[in-house]
NUZA-871788 format. One record per residue (C-alpha): residue number from 1; chain; x negated, y, z negated. Coordinates in nm, 3 decimals. Example, Ala and Ser with C-alpha at 12.3 -4.5 7.8 and 13.67 -1.06 7.14 Angstrom:
residues 2
VOGU   k c      px      py      pz
VOGU   1 A  -1.230  -0.450  -0.780
VOGU   2 A  -1.367  -0.106  -0.714
//
This chain:
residues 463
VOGU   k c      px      py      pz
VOGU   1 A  -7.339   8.836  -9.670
VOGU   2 A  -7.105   9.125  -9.546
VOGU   3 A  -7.195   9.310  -9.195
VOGU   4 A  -7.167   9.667  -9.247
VOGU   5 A  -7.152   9.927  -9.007
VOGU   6 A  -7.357  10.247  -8.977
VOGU   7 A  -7.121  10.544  -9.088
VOGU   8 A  -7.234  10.899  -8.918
VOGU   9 A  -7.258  11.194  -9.179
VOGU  10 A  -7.271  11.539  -9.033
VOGU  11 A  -7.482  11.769  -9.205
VOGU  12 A  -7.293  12.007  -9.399
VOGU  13 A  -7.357  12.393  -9.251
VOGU  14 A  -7.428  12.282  -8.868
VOGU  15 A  -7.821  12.254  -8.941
VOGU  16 A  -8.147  12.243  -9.133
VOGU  17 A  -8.279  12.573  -9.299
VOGU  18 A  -8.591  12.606  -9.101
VOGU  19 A  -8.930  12.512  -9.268
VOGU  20 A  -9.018  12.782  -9.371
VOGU  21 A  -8.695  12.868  -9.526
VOGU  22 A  -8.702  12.511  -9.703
VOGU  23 A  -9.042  12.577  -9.906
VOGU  24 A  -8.834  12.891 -10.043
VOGU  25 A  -8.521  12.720 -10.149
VOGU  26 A  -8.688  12.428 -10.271
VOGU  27 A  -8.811  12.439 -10.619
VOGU  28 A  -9.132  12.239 -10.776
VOGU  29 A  -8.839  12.039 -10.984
VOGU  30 A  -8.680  11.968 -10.654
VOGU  31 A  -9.009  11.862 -10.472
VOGU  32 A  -8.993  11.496 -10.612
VOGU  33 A  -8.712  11.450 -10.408
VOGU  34 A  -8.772  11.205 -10.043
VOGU  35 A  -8.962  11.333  -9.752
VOGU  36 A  -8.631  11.431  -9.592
VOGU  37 A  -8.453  11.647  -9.814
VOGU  38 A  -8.323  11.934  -9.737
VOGU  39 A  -8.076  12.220  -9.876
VOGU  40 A  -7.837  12.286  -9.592
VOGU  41 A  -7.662  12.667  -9.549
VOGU  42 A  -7.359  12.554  -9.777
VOGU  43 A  -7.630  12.531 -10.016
VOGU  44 A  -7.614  12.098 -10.063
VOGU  45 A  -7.891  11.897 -10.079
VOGU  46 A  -7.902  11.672  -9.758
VOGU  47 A  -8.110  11.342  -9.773
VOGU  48 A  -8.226  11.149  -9.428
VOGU  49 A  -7.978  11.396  -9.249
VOGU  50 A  -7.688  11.306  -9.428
VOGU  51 A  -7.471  11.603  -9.716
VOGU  52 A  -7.528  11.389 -10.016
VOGU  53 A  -7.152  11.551 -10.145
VOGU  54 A  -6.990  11.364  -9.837
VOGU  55 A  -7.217  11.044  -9.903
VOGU  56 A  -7.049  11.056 -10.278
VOGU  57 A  -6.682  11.136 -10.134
VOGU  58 A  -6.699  10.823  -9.908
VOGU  59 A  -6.893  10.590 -10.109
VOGU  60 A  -6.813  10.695 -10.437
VOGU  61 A  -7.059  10.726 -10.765
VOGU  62 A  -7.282  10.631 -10.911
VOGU  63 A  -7.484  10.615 -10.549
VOGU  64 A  -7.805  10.463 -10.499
VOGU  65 A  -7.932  10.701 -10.216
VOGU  66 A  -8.244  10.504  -9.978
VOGU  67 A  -8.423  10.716  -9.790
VOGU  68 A  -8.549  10.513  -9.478
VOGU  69 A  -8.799  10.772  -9.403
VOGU  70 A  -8.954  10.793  -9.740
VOGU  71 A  -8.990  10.398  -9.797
VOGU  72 A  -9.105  10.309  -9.454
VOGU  73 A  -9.391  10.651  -9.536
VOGU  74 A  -9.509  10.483  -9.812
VOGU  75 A  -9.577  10.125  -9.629
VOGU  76 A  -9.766  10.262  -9.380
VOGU  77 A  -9.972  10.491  -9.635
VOGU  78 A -10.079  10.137  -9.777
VOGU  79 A -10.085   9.942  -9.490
VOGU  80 A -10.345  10.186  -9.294
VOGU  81 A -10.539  10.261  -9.556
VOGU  82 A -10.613   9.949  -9.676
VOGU  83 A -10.751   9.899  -9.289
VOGU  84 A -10.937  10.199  -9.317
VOGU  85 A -11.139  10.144  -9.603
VOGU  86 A -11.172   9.761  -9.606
VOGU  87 A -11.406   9.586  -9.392
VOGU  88 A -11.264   9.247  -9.457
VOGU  89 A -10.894   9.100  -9.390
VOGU  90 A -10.637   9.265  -9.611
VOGU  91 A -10.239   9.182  -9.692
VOGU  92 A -10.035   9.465  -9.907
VOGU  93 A  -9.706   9.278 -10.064
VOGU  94 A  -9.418   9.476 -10.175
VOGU  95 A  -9.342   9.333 -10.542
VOGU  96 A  -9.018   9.297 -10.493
VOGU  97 A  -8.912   9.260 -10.873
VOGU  98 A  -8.873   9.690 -10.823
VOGU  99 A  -8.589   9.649 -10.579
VOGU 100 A  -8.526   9.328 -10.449
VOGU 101 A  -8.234   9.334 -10.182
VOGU 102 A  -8.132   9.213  -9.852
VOGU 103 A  -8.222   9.562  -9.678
VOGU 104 A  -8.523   9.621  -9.868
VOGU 105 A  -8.704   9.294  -9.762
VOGU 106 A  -8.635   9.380  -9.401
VOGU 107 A  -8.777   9.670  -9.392
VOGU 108 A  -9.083   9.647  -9.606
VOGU 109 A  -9.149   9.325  -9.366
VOGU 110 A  -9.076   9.520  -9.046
VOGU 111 A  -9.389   9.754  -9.156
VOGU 112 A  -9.621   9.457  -9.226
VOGU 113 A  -9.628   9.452  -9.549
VOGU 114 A  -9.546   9.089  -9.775
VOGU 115 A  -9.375   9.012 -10.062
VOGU 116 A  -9.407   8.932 -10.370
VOGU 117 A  -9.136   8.719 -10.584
VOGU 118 A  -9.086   8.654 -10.964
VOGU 119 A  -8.788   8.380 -10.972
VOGU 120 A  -8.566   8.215 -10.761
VOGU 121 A  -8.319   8.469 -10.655
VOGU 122 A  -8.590   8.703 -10.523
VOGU 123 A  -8.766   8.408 -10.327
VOGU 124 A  -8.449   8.269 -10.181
VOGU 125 A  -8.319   8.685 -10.080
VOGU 126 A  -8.688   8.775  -9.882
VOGU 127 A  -8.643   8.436  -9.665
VOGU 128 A  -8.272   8.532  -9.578
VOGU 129 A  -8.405   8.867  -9.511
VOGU 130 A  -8.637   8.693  -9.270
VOGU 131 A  -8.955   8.760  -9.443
VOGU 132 A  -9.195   8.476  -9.336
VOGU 133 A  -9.320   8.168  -9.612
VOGU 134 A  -9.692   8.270  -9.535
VOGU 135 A  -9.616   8.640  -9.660
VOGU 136 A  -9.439   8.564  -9.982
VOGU 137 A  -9.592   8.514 -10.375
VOGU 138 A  -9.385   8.373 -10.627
VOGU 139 A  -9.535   8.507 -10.931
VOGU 140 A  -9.358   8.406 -11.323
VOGU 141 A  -9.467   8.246 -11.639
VOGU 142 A  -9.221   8.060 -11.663
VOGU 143 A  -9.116   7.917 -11.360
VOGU 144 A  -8.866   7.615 -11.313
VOGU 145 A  -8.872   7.320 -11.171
VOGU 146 A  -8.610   7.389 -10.895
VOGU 147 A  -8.844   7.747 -10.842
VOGU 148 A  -9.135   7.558 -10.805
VOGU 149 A  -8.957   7.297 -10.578
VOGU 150 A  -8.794   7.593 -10.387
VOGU 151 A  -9.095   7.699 -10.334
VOGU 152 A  -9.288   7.417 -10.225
VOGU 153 A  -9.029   7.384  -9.973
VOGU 154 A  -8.991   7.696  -9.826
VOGU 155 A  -9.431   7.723  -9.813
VOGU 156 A  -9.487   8.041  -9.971
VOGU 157 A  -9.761   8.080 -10.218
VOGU 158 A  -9.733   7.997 -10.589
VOGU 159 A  -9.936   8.247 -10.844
VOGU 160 A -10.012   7.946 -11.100
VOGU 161 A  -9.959   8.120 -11.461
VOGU 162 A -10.060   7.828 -11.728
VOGU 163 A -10.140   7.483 -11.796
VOGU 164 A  -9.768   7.406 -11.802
VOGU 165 A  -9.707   7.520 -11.414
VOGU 166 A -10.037   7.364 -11.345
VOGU 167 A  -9.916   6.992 -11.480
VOGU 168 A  -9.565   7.068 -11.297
VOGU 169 A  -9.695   7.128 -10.982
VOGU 170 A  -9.927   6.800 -10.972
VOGU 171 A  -9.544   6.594 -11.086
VOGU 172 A  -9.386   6.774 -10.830
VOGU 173 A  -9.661   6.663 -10.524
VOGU 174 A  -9.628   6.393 -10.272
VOGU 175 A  -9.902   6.203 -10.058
VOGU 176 A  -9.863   6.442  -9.809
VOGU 177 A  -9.778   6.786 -10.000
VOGU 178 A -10.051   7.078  -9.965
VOGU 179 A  -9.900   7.328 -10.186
VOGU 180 A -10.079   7.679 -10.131
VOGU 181 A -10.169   7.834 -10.508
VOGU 182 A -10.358   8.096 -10.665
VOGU 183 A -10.443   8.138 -11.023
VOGU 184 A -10.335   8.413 -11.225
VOGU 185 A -10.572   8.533 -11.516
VOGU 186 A -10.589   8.789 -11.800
VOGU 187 A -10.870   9.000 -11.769
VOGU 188 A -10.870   9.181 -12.070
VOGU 189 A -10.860   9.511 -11.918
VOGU 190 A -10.704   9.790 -12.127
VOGU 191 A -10.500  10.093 -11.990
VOGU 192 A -10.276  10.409 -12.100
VOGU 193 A  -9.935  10.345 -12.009
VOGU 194 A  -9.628  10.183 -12.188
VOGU 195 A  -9.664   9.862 -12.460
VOGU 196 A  -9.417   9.695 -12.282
VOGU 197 A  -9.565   9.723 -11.898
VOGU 198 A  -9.939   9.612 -11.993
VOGU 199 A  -9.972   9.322 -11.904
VOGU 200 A -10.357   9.316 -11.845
VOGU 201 A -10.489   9.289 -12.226
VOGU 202 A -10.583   8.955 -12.349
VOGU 203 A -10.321   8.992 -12.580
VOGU 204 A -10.039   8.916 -12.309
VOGU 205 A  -9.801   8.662 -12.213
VOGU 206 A  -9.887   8.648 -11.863
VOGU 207 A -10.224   8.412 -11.751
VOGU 208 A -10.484   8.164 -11.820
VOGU 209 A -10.714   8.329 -12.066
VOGU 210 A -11.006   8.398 -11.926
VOGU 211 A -11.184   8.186 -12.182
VOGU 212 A -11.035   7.884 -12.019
VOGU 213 A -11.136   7.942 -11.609
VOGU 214 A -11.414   7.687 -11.590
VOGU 215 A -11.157   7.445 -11.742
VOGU 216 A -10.882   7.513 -11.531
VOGU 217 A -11.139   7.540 -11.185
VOGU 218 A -11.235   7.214 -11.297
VOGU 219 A -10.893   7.080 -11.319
VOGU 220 A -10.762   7.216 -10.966
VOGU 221 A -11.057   7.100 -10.856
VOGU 222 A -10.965   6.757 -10.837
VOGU 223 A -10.601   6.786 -10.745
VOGU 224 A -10.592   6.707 -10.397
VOGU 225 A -10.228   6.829 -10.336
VOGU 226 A -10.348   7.172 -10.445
VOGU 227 A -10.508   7.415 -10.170
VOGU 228 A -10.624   7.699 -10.447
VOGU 229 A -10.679   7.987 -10.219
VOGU 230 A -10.781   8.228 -10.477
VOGU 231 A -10.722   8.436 -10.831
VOGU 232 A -10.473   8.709 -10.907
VOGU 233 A -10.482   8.941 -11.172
VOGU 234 A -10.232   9.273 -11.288
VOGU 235 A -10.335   9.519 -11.558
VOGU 236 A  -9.966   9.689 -11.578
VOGU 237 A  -9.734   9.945 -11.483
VOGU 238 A  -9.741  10.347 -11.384
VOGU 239 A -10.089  10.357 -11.458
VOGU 240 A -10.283  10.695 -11.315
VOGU 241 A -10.616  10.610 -11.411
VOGU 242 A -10.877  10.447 -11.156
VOGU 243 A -11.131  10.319 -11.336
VOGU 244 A -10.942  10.058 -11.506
VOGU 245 A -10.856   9.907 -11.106
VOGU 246 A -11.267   9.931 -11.053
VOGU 247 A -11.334   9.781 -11.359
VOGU 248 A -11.048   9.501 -11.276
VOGU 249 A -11.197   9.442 -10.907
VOGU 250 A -11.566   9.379 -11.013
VOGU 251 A -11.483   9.119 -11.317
VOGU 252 A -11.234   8.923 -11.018
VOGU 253 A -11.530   8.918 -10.781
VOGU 254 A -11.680   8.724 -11.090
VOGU 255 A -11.417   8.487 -11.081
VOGU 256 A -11.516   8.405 -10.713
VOGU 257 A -11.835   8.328 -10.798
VOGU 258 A -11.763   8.098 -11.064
VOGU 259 A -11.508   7.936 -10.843
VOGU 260 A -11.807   7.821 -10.610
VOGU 261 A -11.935   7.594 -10.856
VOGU 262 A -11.665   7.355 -10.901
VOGU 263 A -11.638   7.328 -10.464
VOGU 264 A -11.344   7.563 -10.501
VOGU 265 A -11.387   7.843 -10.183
VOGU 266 A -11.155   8.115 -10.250
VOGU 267 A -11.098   8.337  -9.984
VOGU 268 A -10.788   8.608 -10.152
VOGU 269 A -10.836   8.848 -10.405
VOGU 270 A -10.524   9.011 -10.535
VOGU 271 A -10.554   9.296 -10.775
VOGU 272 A -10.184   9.377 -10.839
VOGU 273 A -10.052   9.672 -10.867
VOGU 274 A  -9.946   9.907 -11.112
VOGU 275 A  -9.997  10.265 -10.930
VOGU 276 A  -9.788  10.526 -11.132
VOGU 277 A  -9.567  10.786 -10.951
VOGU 278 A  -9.471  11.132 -11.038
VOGU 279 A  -9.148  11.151 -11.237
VOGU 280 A  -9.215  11.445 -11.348
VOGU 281 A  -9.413  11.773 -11.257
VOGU 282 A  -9.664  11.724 -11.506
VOGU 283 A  -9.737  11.372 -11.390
VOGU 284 A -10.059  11.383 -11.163
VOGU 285 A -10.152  10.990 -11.051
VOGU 286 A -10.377  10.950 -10.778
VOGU 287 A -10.265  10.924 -10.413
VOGU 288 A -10.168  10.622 -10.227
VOGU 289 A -10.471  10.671 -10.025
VOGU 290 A -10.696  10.753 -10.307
VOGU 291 A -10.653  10.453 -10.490
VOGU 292 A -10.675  10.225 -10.208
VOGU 293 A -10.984  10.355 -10.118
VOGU 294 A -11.138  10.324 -10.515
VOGU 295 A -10.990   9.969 -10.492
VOGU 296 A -11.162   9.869 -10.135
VOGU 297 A -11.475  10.039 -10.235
VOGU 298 A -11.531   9.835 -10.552
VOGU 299 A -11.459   9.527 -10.427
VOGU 300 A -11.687   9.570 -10.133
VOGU 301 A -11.961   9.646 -10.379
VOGU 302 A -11.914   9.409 -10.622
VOGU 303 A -11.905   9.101 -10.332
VOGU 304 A -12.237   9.284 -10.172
VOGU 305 A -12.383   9.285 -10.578
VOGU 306 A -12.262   8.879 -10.586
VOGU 307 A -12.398   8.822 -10.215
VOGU 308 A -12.040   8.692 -10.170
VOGU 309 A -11.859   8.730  -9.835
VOGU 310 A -11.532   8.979  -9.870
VOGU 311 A -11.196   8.793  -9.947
VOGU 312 A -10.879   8.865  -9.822
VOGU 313 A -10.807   9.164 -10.036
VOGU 314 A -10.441   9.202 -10.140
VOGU 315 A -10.216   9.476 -10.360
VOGU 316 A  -9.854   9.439 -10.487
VOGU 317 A  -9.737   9.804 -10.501
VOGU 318 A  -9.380   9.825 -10.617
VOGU 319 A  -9.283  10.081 -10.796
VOGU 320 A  -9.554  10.408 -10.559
VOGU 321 A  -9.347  10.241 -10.243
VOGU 322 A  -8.976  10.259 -10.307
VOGU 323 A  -8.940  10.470 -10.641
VOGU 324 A  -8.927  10.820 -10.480
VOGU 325 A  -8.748  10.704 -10.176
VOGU 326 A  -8.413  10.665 -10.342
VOGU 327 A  -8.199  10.880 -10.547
VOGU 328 A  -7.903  10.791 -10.761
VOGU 329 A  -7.592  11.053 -10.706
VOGU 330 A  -7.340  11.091 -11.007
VOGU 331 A  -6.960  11.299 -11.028
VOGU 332 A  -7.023  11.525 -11.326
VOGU 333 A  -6.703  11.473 -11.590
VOGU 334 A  -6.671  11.590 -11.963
VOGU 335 A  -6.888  11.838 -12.168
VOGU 336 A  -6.917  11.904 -12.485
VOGU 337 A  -7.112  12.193 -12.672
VOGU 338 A  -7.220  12.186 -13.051
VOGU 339 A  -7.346  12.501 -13.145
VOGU 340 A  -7.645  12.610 -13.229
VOGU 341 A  -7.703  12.202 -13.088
VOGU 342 A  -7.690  12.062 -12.818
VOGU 343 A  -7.442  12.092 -12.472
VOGU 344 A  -7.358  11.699 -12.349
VOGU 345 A  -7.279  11.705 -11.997
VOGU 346 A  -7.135  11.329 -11.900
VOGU 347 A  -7.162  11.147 -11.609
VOGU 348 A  -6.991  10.853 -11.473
VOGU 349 A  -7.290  10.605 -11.486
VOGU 350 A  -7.582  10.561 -11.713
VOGU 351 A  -7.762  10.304 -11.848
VOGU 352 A  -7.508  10.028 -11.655
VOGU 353 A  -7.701  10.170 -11.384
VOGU 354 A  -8.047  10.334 -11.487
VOGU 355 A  -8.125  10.124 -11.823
VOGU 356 A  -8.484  10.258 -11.847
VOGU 357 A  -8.451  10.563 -12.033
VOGU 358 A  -8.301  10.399 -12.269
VOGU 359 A  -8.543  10.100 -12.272
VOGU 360 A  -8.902  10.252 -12.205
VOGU 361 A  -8.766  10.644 -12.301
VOGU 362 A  -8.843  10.715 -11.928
VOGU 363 A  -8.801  11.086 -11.842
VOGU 364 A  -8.626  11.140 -11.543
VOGU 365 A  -8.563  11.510 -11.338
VOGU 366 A  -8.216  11.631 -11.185
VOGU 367 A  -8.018  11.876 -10.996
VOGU 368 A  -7.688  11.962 -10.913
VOGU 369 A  -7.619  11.862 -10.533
VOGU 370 A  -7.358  12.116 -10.438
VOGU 371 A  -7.554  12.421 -10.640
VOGU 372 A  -7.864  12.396 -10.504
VOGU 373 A  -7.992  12.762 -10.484
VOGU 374 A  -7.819  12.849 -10.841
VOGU 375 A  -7.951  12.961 -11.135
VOGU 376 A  -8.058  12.698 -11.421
VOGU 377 A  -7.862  12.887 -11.681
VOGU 378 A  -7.818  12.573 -11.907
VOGU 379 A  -8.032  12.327 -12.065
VOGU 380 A  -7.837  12.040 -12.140
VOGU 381 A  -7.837  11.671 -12.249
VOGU 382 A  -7.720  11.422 -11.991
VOGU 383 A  -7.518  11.165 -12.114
VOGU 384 A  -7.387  10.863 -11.986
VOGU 385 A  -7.002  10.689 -12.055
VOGU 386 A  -7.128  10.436 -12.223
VOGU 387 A  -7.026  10.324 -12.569
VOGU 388 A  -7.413  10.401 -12.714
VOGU 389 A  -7.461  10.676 -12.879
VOGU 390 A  -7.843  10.609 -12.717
VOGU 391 A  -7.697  10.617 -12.366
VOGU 392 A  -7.865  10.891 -12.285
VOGU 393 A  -8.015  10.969 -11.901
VOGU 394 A  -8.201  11.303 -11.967
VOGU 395 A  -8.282  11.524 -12.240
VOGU 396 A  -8.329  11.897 -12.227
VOGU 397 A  -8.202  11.935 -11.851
VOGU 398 A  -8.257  12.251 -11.687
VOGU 399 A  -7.918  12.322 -11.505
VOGU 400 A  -7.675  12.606 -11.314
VOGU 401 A  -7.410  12.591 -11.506
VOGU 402 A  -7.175  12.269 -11.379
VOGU 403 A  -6.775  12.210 -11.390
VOGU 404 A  -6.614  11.827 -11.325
VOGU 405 A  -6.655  11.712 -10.986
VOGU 406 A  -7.003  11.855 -10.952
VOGU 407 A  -7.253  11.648 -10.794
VOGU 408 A  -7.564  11.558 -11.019
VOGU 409 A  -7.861  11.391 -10.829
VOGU 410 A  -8.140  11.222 -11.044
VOGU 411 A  -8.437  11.195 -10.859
VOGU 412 A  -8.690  10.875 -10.797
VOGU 413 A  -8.483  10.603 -10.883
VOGU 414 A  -8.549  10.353 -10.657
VOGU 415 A  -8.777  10.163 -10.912
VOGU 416 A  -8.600   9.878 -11.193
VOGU 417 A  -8.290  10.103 -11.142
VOGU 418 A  -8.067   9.847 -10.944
VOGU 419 A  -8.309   9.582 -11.003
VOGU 420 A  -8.229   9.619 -11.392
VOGU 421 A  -7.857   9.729 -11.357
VOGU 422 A  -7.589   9.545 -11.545
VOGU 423 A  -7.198   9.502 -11.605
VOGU 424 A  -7.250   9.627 -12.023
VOGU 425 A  -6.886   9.790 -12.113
VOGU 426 A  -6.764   9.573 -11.771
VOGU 427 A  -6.864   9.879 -11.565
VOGU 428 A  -6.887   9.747 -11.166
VOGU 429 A  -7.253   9.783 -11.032
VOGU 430 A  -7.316  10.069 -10.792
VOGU 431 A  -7.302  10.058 -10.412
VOGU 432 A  -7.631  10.184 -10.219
VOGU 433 A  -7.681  10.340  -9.883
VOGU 434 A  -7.923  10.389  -9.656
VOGU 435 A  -7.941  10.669  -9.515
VOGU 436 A  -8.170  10.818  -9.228
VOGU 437 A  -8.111  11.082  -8.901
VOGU 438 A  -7.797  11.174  -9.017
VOGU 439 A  -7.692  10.787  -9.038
VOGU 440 A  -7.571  10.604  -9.334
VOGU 441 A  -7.554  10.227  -9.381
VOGU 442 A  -7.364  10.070  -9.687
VOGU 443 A  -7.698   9.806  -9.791
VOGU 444 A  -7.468   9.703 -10.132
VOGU 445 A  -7.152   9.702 -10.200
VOGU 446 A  -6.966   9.888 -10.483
VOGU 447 A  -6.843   9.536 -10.764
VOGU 448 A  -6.491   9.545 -10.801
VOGU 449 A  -6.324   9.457 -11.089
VOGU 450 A  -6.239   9.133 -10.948
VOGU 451 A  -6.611   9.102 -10.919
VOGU 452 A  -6.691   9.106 -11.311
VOGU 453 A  -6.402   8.841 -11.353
VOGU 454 A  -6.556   8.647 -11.062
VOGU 455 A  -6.728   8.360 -11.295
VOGU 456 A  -6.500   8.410 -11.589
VOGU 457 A  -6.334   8.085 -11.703
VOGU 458 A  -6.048   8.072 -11.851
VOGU 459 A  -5.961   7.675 -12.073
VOGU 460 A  -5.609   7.559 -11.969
VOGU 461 A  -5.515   7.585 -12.371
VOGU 462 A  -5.565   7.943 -12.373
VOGU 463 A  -5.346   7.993 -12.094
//
């Protein structure tokens, strides 16, 4: 672990435009930027204080940009509201699998909030980070032994997935183990988003079916090294709809129920996550408050329908805390025009850095950090320098018309950008900073090229 210190940025121009002057220089395209953004009198876009120009000249590009303000925002939306409308004991968890890093942890644990794990690596970064065992999930379907004993060790609490996990963890016991689980199940609950991020069908590689829970209660039942605690369930990814969450909520209160017959007393409920954000300005998903509030009402009716007292309620959000808190900065390079085509405008990132477009043909919005206030002359096609013809970040981009060196910014990144980088063409992954009142801390480190060769072997003979 490397100790960074904080590097002061001075705002481009002297000051803020006042607020008043912001709403007019800020467009609807640039309103999905963080909380703290700002176009300064040079005309740059400024993020937590800091000229996001001067963040690129002295930590180079592609820049993962965190705004403090904007994650730590979102915690407490969750956090509070989850108070507020819940009458029973409640834990929000940060699912970590969105951006898992030292910094990250910290921070999302400094506001209350847990966190959930899907391997290893994850587990093993939130205890460094200082996040305590009792507020940590390991979810996976496939965990491994050394996971599992990882976890075991450390205490957190393991989201069983199958019969597999279930045999594992009854090897892995000792007289006096008491290993803390919960038991993840498919619901078979339906919902409009992406093939590849639903996860709550029946038709899903995540879960016990739900045809087998009196079988499996019946089977933890009787394992004395496992404390069951209660039942987990997640119906997928950037989902705007509520009902499918009510829905979810009253068939888990079910699951209590049946619980009670085999002696089992399960006192958590957790109904995942899976609140979209807005990407776009078409996108419309419910607030941060509003679906908390559906959630906590629905499970307080459906307990009061069972005659069951409330669980301990909990939600992963990932993706609606940290996803418009962070931006990713590139140095514009090439272009190239084919008439009566298309105009490619290149970058020096892409999908090394931000592989979901190509992946899950995620639509992303941009603009140009040292034009600001300029006309969007151009529609373009953002491209990035990889060797893919499909490396493509954005289609159809309004911009002012850009020269190389220009600073492009694409907006809410902080979600399975990082998380899902890689080294593909040997490209070194991208630093981050954190950046708030004017301050900006280095959380990652720019790979060097030493870095790729790091765990490259090399056979004597081919010396």
């Amino acid at each position: 672990m490397v100790s960074t210190h904080p590097v002061k940025v001075q705002p481009s121009g002297n000051q803020y435009l006042s607020p008043s002057q912001d709403s007019t220089n800020i467009s609807p395209n640039q309103q999905l930027l963080p909380l703290t953004a700002r176009v300064n009198r040079d005309d740059f876009l400024e993020i937590g204080g800091c000229d996001v120009t001067k963040l690129v000249q002295q930590f180079g590009s592609p820049l993962y940009i965190l705004d403090e303000t904007t994650l730590r925002t979102a915690c407490q939306q969750y956090r509070d509201t989850f108070k507020k409308y819940y009458k029973g004991e409640s834990q929000v968890l940060y699912a970590s699998k969105a951006w898992n890093c030292l910094a990250v942890c910290a921070i999302v644990a400094s506001e209350g909030l847990g966190i959930d794990v899907v391997s290893g690596g994850e587990l093993y970064t939130a205890l460094e980070a200082g996040v305590s065992p009792e507020k940590i999930y390991l979810h996976g379907n496939n965990k491994s032994r050394d996971e599992l004993t990882l976890a075991i060790e450390s205490g957190c609490t393991i989201v069983v997935d199958n019969w597999y996990e279930l045999h594992t963890l009854v090897e892995l016991a000792t007289t006096n183990t008491n290993i803390r689980i919960m038991l993840r199940l498919t619901p078979g609950i339906e919902c409009h988003t992406h093939e590849y991020i639903r996860t709550g069908h029946l038709d899903s590689k995540f879960g016990f079916d739900p045809n087998d829970l009196e079988e499996v209660f019946a089977f933890v039942s009787k394992q004395h090294a496992l404390n069951c605690v209660g039942v987990h369930a997640h119906i997928g990814s950037q989902i705007f709809e509520r009902q499918p969450h009510r829905d979810l909520a009253a068939v888990m209160v079910q699951w209590l129920r049946d619980a009670a017959k085999y002696n089992l007393e399960l006192t958590e409920l957790n109904v995942g996550g899976g609140l979209g954000i807005k990407y776009t300005e078409s996108d419309d998903p419910p607030s941060i408050e509003e679906w908390s509030k559906a959630i906590c009402e629905v499970v307080q009716e459906a307990c009061a329908a069972e005659n069951l007292p409330l669980p301990k309620l909990l939600c992963e959000p990932g993706r609606s805390l940290i996803a418009t808190a962070c931006v990713t900065a590139y140095t514009i390079g090439s272009a190239k025009t084919i008439p009566d085509i298309r105009t490619y405008v290149t970058i020096d990132g892409g999908m090394s850095d931000n592989p979901r477009p190509i992946t899950y043909q995620s639509v992303y919005r941009t603009v140009v950090a040292n034009k600001m206030s300029a006309p969007l002359t151009e529609t373009v096609t953002v491209a990035g320098k990889h060797c893919e013809s499909g490396d493509i970040l954005i289609k159809n981009a309004p911009l002012p018309k850009t020269e190389p060196g220009d600073v492009l910014v694409v907006m809410a990144t902080g979600a399975y950008n990082y998380s899902m980088a890689s080294n593909y063409n040997r490209l070194p992954r991208s630093a981050a900073v954190l950046v708030a009142n004017g301050e900006a801390n280095l959380i990652l480190q720019r790979e060097t090229y030493q870095d790729i060769i790091r765990q490259d072997c090399l056979p004597e003979k081919l010396k």
